[in-house]
ROBARO-867846 format. One record per residue: residue in three letters; x, y, z of N, C-alpha, C, CB in turn. Coordinates in pm, whole numbers, padded with zeros to 5 digits, always signed. Glycine has a CB too. Layout:
// ROBARO-867846
ALAXYZXYZXYZXYZ/...
// end
This chain:
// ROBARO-867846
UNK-13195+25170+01911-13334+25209+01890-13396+25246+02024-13414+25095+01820/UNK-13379+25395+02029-13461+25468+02194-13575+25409+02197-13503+25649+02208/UNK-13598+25316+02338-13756+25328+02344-13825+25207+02296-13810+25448+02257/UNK-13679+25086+02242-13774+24963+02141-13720+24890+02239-13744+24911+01952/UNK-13795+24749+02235-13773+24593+02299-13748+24504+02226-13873+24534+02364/UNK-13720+24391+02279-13713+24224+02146-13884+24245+02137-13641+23985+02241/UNK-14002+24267+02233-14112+24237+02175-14137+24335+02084-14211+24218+02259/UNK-14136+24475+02061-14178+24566+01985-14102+24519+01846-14147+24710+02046/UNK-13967+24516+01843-13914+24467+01775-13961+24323+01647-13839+24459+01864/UNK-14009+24234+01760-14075+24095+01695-14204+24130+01607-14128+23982+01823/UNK-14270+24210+01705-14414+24251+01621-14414+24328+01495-14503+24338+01707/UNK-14315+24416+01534-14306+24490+01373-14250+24411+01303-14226+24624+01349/UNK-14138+24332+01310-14130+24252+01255-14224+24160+01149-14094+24222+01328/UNK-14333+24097+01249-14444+23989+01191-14519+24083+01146-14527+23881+01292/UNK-14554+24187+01158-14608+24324+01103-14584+24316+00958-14533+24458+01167/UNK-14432+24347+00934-14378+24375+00807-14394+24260+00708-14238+24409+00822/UNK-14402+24151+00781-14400+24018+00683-14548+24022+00652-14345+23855+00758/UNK-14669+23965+00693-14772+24016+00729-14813+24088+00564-14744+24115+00871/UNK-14744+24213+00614-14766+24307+00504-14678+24266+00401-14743+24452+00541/UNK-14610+24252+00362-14536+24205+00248-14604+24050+00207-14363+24199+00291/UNK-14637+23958+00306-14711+23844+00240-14830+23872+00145-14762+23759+00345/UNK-14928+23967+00166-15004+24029+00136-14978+24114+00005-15027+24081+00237/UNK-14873+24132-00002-14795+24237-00137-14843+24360-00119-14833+24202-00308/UNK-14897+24418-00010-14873+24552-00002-14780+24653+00065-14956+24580+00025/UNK-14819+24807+00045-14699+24879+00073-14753+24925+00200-14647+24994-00035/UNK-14649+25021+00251-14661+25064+00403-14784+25219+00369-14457+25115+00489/UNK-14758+25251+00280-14842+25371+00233-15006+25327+00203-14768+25433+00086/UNK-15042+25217+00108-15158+25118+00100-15214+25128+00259-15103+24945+00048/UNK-15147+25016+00308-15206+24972+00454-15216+25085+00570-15110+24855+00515/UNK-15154+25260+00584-15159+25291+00589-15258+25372+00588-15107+25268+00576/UNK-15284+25420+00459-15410+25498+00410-15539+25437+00425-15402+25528+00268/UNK-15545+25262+00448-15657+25198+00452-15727+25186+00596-15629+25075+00395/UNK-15585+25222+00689-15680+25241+00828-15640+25372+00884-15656+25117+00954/UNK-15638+25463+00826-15603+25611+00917-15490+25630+00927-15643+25626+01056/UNK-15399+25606+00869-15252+25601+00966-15152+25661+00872-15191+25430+01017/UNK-15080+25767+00872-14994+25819+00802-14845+25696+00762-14964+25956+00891/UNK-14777+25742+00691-14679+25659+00643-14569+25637+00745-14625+25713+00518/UNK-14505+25735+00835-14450+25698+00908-14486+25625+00999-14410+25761+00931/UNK-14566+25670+01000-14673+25531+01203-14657+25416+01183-14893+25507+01245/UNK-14632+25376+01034-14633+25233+00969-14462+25220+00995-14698+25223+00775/UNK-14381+25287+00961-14264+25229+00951-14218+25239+01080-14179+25281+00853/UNK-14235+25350+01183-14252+25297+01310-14254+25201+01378-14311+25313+01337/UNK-14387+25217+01361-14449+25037+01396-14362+24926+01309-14644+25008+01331/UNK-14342+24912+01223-14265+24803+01175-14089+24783+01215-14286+24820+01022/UNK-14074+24915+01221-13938+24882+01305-13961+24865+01424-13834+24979+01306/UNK-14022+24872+01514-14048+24851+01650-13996+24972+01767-13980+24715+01675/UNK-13996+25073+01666-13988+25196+01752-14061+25248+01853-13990+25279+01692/UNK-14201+25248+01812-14317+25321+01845-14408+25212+01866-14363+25426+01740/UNK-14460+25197+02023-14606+25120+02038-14730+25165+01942-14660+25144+02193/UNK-14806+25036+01898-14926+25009+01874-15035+24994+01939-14923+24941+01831/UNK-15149+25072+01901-15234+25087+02064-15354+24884+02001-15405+25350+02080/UNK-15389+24882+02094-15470+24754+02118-15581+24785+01967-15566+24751+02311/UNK-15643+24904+01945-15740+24936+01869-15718+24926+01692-15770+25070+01920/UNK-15543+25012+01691-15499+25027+01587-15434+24863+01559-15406+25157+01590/UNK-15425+24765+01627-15329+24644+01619-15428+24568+01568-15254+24582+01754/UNK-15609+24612+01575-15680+24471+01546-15728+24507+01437-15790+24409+01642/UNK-15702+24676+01387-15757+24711+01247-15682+24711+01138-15808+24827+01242/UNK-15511+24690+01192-15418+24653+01123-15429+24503+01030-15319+24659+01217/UNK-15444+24382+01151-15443+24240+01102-15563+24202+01057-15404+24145+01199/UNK-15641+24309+01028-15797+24286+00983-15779+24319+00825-15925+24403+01071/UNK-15723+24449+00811-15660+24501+00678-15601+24374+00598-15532+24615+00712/UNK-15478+24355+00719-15380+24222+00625-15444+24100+00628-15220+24180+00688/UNK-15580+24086+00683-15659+23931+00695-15583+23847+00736-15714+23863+00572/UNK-15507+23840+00896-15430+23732+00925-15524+23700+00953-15322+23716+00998/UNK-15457+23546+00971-15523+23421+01063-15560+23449+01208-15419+23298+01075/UNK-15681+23390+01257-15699+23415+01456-15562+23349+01520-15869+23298+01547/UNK-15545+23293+01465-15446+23200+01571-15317+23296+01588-15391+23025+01498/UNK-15251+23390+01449-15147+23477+01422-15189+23589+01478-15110+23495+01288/UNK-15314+23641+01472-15361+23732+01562-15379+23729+01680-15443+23763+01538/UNK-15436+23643+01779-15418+23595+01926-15238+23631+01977-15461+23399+01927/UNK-15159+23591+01875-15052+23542+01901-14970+23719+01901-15008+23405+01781/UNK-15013+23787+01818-14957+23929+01815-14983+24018+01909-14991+23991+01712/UNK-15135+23993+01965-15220+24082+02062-15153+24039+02180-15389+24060+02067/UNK-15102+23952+02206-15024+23906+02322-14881+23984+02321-15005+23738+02315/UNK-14844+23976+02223-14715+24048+02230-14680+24177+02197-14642+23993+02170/UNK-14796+24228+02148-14823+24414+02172-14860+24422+02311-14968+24498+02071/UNK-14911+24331+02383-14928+24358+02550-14780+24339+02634-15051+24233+02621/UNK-14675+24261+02559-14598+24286+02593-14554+24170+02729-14621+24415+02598/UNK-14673+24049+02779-14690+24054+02878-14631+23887+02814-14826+24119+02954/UNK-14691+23871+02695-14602+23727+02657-14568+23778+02491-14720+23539+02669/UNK-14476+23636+02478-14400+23650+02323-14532+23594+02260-14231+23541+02283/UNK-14540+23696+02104-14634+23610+02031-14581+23477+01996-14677+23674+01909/UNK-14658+23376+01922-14614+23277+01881-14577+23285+01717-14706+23184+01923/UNK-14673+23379+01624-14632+23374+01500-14620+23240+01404-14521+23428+01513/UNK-14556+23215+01316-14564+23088+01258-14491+22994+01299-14544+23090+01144/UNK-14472+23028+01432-14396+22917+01530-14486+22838+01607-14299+22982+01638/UNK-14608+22853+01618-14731+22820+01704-14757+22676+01718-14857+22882+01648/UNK-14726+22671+01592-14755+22485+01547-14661+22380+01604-14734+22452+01371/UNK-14518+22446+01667-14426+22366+01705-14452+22339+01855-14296+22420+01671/UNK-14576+22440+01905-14514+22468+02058-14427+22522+02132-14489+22403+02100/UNK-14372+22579+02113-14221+22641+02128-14249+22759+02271-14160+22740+01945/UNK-14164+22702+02374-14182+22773+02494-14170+22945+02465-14067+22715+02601/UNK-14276+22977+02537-14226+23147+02558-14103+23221+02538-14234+23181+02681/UNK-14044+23177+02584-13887+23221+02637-13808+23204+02517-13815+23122+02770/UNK-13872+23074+02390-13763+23042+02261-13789+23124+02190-13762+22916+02180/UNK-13907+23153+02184-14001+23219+02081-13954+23370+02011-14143+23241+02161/UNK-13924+23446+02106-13795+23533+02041-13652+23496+01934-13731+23577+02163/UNK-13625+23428+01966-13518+23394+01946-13481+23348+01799-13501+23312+02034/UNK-13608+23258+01791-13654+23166+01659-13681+23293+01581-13805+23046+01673/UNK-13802+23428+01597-13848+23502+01505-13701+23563+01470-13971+23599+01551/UNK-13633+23608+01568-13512+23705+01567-13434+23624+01439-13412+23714+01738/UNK-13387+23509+01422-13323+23426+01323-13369+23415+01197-13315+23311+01361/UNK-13507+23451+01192-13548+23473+01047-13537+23589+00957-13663+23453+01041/UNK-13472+23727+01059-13401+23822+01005-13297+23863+01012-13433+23889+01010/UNK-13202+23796+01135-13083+23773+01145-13003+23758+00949-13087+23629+01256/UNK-12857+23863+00976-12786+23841+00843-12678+23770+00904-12740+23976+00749/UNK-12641+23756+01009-12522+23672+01079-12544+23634+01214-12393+23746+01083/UNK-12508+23513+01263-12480+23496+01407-12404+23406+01449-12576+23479+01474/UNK-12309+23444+01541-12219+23489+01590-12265+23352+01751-12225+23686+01592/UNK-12196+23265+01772-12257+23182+01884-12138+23077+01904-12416+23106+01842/UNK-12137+23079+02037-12107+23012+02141-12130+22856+02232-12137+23088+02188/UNK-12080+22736+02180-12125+22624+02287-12022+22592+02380-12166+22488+02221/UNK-11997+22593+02502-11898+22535+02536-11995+22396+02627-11786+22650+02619/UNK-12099+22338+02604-12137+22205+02639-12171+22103+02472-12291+22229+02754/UNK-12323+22214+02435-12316+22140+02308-12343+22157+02149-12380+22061+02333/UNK-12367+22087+02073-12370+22147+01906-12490+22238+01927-12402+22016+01759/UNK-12408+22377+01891-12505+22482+01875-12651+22410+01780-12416+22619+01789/UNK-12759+22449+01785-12866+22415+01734-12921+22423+01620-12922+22446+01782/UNK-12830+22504+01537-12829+22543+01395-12765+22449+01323-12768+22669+01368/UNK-12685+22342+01372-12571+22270+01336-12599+22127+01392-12436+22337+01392/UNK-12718+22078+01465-12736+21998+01527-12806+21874+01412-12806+22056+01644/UNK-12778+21762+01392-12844+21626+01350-12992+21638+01357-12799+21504+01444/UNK-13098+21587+01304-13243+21558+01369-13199+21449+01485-13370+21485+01243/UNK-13110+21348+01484-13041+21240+01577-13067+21325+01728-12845+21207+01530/UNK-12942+21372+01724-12871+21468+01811-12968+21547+01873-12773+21554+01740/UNK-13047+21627+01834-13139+21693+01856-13220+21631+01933-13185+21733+01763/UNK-13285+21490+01888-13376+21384+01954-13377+21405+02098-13330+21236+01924/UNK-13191+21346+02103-13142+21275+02224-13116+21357+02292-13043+21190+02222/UNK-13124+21547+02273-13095+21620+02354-13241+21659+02453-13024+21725+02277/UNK-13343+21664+02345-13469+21692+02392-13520+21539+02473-13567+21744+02254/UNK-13484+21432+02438-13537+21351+02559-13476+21344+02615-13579+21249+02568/UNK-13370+21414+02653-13252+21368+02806-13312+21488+02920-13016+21409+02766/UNK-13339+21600+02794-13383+21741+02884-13571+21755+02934-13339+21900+02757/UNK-13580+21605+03005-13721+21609+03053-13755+21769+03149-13740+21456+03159/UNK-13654+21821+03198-13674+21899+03280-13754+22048+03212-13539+21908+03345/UNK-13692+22037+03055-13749+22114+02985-13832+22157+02899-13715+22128+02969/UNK-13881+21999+02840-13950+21969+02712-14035+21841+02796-13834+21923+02556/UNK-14173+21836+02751-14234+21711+02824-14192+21625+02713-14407+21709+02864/UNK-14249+21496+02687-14227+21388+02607-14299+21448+02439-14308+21239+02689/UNK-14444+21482+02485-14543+21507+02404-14506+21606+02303-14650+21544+02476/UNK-14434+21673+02349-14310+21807+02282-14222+21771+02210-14216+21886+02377/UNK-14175+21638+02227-14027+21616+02128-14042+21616+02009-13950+21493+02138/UNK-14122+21582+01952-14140+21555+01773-14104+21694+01738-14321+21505+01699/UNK-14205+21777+01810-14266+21906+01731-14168+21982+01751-14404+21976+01774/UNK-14079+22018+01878-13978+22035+01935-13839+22044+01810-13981+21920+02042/UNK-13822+21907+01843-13744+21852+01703-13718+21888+01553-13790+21754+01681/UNK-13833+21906+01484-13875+21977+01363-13903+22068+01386-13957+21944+01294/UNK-13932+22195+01453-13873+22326+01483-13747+22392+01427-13853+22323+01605/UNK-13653+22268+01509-13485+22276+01549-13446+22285+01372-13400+22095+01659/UNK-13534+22208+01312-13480+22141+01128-13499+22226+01057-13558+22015+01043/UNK-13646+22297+01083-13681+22411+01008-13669+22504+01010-13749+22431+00991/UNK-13554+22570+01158-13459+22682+01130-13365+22671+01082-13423+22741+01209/UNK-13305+22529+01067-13183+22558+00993-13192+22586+00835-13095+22444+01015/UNK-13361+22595+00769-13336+22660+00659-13292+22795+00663-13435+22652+00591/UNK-13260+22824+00762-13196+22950+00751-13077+22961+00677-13171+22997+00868/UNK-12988+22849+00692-12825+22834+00632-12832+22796+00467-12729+22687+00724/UNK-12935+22766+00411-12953+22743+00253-13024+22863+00210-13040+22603+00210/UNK-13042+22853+00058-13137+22946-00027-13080+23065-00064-13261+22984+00042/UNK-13121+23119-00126-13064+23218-00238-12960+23308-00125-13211+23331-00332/UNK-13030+23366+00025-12955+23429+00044-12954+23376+00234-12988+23577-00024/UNK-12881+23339+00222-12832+23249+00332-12816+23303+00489-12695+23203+00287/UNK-12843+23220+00573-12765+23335+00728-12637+23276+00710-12830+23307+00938/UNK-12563+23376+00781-12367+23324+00795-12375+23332+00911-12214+23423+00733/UNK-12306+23193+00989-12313+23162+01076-12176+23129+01112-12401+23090+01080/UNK-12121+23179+01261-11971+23184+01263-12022+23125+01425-11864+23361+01227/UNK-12005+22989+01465-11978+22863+01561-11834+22837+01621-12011+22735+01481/UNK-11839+22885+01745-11681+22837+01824-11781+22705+01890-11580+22988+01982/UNK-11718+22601+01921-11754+22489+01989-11646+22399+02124-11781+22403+01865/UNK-11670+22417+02215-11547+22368+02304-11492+22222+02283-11589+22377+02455/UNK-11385+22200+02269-11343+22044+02222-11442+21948+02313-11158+22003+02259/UNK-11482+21984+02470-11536+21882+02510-11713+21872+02450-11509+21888+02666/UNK-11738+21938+02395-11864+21939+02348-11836+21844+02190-11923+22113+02338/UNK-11734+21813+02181-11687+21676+02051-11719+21542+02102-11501+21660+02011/UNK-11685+21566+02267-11671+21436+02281-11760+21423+02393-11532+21386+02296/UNK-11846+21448+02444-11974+21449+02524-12067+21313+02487-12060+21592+02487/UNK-12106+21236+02538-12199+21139+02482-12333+21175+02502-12179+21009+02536/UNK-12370+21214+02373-12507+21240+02395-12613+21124+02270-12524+21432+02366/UNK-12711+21098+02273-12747+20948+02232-12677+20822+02225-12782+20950+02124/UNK-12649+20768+02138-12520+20669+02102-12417+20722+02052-12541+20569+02011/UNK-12342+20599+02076-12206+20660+01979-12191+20670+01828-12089+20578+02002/UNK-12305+20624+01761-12317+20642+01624-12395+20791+01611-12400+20510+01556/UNK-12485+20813+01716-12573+20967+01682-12430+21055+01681-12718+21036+01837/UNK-12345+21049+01817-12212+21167+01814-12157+21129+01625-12036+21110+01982/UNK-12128+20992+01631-12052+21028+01475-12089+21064+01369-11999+20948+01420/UNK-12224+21045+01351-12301+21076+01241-12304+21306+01271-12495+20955+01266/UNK-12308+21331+01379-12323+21462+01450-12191+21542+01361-12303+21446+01645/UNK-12072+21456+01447-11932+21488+01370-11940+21502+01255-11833+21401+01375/UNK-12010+21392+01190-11934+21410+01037-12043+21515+01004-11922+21251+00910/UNK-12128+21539+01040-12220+21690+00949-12164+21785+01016-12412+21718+00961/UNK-12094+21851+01144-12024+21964+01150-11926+21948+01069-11984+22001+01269/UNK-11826+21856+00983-11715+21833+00889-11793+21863+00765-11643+21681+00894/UNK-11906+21858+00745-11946+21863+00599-12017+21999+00598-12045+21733+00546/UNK-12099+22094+00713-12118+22185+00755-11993+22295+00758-12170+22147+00856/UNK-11882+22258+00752-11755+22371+00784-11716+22376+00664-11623+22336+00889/UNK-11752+22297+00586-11722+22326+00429-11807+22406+00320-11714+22203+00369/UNK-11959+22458+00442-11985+22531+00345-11947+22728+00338-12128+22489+00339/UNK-11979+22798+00231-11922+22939+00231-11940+23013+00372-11995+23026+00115/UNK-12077+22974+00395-12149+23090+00482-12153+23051+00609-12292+23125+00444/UNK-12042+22930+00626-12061+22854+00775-11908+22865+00849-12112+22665+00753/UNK-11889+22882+00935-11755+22911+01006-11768+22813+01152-11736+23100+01042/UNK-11676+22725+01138-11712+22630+01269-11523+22660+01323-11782+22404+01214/UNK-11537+22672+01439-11414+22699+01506-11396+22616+01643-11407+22850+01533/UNK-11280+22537+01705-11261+22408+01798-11203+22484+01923-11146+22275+01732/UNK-11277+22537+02007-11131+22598+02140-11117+22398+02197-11232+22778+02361/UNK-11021+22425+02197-10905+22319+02251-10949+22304+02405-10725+22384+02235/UNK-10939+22201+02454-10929+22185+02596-10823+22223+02704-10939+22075+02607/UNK-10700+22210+02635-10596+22287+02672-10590+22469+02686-10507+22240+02578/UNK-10706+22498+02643-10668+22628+02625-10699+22689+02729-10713+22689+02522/UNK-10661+22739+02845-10738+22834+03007-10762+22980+02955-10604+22855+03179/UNK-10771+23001+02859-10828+23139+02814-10952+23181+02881-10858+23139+02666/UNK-11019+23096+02847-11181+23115+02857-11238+23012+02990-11264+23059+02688/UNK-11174+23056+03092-11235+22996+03202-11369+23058+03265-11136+22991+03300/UNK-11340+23211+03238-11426+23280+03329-11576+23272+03230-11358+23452+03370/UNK-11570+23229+03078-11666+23217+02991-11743+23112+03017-11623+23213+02874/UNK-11814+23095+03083-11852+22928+03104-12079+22918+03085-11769+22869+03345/UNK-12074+23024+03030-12236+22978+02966-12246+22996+02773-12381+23121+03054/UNK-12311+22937+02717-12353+22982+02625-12402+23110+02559-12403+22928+02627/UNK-12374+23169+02441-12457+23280+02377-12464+23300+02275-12443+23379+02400/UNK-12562+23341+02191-12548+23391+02071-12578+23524+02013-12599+23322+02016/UNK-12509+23577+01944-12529+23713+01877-12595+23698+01751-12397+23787+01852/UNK-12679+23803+01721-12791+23850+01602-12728+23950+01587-12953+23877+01625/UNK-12661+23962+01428-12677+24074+01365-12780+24082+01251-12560+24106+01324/UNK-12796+24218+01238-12902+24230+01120-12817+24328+00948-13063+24350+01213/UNK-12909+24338+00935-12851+24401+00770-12836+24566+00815-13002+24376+00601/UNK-12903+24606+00878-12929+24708+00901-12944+24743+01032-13009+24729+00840/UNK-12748+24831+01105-12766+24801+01259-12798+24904+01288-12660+24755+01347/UNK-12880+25035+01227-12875+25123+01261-13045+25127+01268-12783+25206+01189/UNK-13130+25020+01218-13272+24983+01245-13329+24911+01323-13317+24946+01171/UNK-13151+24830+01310-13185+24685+01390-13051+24629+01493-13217+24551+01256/UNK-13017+24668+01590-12881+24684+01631-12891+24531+01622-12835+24771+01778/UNK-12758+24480+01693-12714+24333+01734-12816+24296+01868-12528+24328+01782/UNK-12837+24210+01884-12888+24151+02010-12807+24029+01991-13057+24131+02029/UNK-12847+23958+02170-12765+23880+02229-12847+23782+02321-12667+23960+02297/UNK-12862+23645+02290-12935+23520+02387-12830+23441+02450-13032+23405+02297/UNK-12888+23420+02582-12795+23296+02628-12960+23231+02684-12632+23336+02778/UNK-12927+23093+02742-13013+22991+02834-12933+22940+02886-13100+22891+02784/UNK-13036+22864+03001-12995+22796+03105-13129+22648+03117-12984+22920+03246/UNK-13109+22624+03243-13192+22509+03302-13323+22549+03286-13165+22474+03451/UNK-13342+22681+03323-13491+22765+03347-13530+22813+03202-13478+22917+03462/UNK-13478+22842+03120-13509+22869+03005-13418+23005+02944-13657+22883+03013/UNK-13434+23057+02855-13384+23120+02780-13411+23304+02795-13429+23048+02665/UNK-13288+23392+02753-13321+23529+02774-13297+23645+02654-13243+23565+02893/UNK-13327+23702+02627-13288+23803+02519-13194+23910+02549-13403+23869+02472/UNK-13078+24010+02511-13053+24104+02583-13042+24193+02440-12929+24084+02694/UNK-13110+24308+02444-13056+24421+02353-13006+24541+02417-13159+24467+02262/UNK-12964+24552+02536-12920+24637+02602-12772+24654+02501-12919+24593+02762/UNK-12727+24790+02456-12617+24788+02365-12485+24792+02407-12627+24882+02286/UNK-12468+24811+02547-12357+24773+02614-12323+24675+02646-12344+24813+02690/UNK-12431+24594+02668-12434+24459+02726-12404+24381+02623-12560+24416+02790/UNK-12450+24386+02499-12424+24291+02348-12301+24349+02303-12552+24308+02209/UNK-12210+24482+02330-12083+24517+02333-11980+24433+02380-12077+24616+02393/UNK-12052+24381+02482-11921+24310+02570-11917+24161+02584-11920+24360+02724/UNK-12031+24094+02522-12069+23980+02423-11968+23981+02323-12213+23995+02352/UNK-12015+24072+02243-11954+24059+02126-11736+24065+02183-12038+24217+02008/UNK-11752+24147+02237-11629+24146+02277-11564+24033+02286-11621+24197+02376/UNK-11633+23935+02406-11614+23809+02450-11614+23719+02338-11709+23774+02545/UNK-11728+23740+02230-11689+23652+02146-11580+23645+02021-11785+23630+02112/UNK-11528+23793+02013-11373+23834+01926-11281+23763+01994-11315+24003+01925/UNK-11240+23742+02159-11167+23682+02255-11175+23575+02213-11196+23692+02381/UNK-11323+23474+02213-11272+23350+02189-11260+23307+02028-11360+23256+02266/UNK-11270+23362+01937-11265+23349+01811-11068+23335+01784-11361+23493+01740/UNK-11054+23425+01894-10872+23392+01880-10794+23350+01939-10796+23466+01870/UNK-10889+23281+02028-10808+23146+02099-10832+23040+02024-10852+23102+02249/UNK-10920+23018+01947-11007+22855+01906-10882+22869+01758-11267+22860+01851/UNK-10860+22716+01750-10817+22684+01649-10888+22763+01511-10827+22546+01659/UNK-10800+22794+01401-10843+22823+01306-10953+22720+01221-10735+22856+01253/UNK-11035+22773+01117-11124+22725+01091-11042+22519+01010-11210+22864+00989/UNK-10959+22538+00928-10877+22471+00912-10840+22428+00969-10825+22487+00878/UNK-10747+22402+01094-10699+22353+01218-10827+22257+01263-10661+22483+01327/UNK-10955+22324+01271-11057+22264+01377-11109+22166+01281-11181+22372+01448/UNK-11139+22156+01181-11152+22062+01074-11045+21945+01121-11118+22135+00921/UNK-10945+21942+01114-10872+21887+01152-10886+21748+01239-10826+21970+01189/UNK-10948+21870+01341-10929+21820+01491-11115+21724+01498-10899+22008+01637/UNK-11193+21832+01419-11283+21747+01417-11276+21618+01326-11382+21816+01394/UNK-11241+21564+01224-11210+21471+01158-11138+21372+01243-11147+21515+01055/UNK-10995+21399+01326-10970+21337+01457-11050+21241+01511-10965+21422+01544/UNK-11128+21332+01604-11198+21313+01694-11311+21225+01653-11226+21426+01744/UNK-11350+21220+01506-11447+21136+01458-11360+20946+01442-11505+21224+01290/UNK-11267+21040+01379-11116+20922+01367-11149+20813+01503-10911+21031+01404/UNK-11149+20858+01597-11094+20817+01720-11236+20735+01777-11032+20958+01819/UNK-11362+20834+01783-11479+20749+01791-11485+20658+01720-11582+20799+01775/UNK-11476+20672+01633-11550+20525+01508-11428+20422+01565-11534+20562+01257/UNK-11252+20427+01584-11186+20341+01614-11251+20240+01756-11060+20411+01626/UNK-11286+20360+01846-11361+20325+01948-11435+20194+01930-11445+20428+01974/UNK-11552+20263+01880-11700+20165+01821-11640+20020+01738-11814+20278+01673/UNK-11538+20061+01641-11518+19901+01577-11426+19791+01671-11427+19915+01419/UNK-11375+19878+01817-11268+19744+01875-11421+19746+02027-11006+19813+01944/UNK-11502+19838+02025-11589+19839+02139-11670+19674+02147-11706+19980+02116/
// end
């Protein structure tokens, strides 16, 4: 898409919902503020900027909320991510993409080699990740933080599901993160998680030196429609989190992530290995 961003992208996005919450058409909302039919689908794919004038006669039409509106006008400026119906969690700048991007995501495609990707994570697990990571989340943040993390994973239920395909590095099995009952309780929902249709959990082995030079996290977004909506690509760090839709750059992502998809134990195999590894904790805990 010549000419679009993750923000142009996001807004048409909350644009389109917006308008569809509302039950109207792009032609309706259109005709109601000046605007021919294409300017609308434009704008909703995130092709074409929205000027400041046309953006406040738009969400006036669809009667959003101030708070959803504050939150859009910011991100037609381009200068921060809106917040959208993420507002209530708090959710740093930098996540805030990421989260909207997943609510239209039809697959993704992700990478842990430290820990349980976040789609797949315990409320436990989750806890103990956000209070270990003071550096990133204050205290006052964890709840809301937390239930964020829960209420994207309705993404993986409901009529029409995200498919989610998870490589996980063996040492990210055995990492202690809360107690040793949060890791087992963690384990056994990636074991009950790999059993469902639309979920693909895969184990690279510790033994394996394939993937040395791979050593951060990422995840890929595909959409239904890559010719509206190509793939994009997130990784984070200590400092926070980044978007990339550059299409060469999510080329060679994706690349990287076909590479490790065929080193990692098969989906079967890693079942396996995760059941193991739960094996082995809990033996732990009852002679501990």
């Amino acid at each position: 898409m010549t000419g679009s961003s993750p923000q142009l992208r996001r807004l048409g996005a909350e644009l389109r919902r917006l308008r569809e919450a509302a039950g109207l058409t792009q032609t309706q909302v259109g005709d109601a503020i000046g605007r021919r039919h294409t300017t609308m689908v434009n704008w909703e794919h995130g092709n074409t900027k929205i000027s400041e004038t046309d953006l406040v006669r738009l969400l006036a039409e669809l009667r959003a909320p101030a708070e959803v509106r504050k939150g859009l006008e910011q991100l037609r400026a381009e200068s921060r991510h809106g917040a959208g119906q993420w507002a209530v969690y708090g959710l740093p700048e930098w996540l805030r993409p990421l989260v909207s991007f997943e609510e239209d995501a039809s697959e993704i495609r992700t990478f842990e080699p430290v820990l349980v990707p976040g789609l797949l994570q315990t409320e436990d697990y989750a806890r103990a990740i956000h209070d270990a990571g003071r550096h990133k989340v204050a205290p006052e943040f964890v709840d809301r933080w937390v239930q964020a993390r829960m209420q994207r994973q309705q993404r993986l239920t409901g009529p029409n599901p995200l498919h989610l395909h998870a490589i996980i590095a063996e040492a990210t099995l055995r990492l202690a993160v809360g107690s040793p009952e949060v890791l087992a309780d963690q384990l056994d929902h990636l074991l009950d998680q790999s059993k469902s249709a639309n979920i693909t959990i895969q184990v690279l082995t510790a033994t394996h030196d394939g993937y040395g030079g791979i050593a951060t996290n990422f995840t890929l977004l595909h959409f239904a429609n890559p010719e509206i909506d190509p793939p994009m690509c997130y990784f984070d760090g200590p400092l926070g989190g980044h978007m990339i839709s550059d299409a060469g750059d999510v080329a060679t992502m994706d690349g990287m992530f076909g590479d490790l998809r065929r080193m990692a134990l098969a989906p079967g195999e890693s079942r396996e290995m995760l059941a193991r590894v739960l094996h082995e904790l809990r033996e732990e805990n009852d002679h501990g």
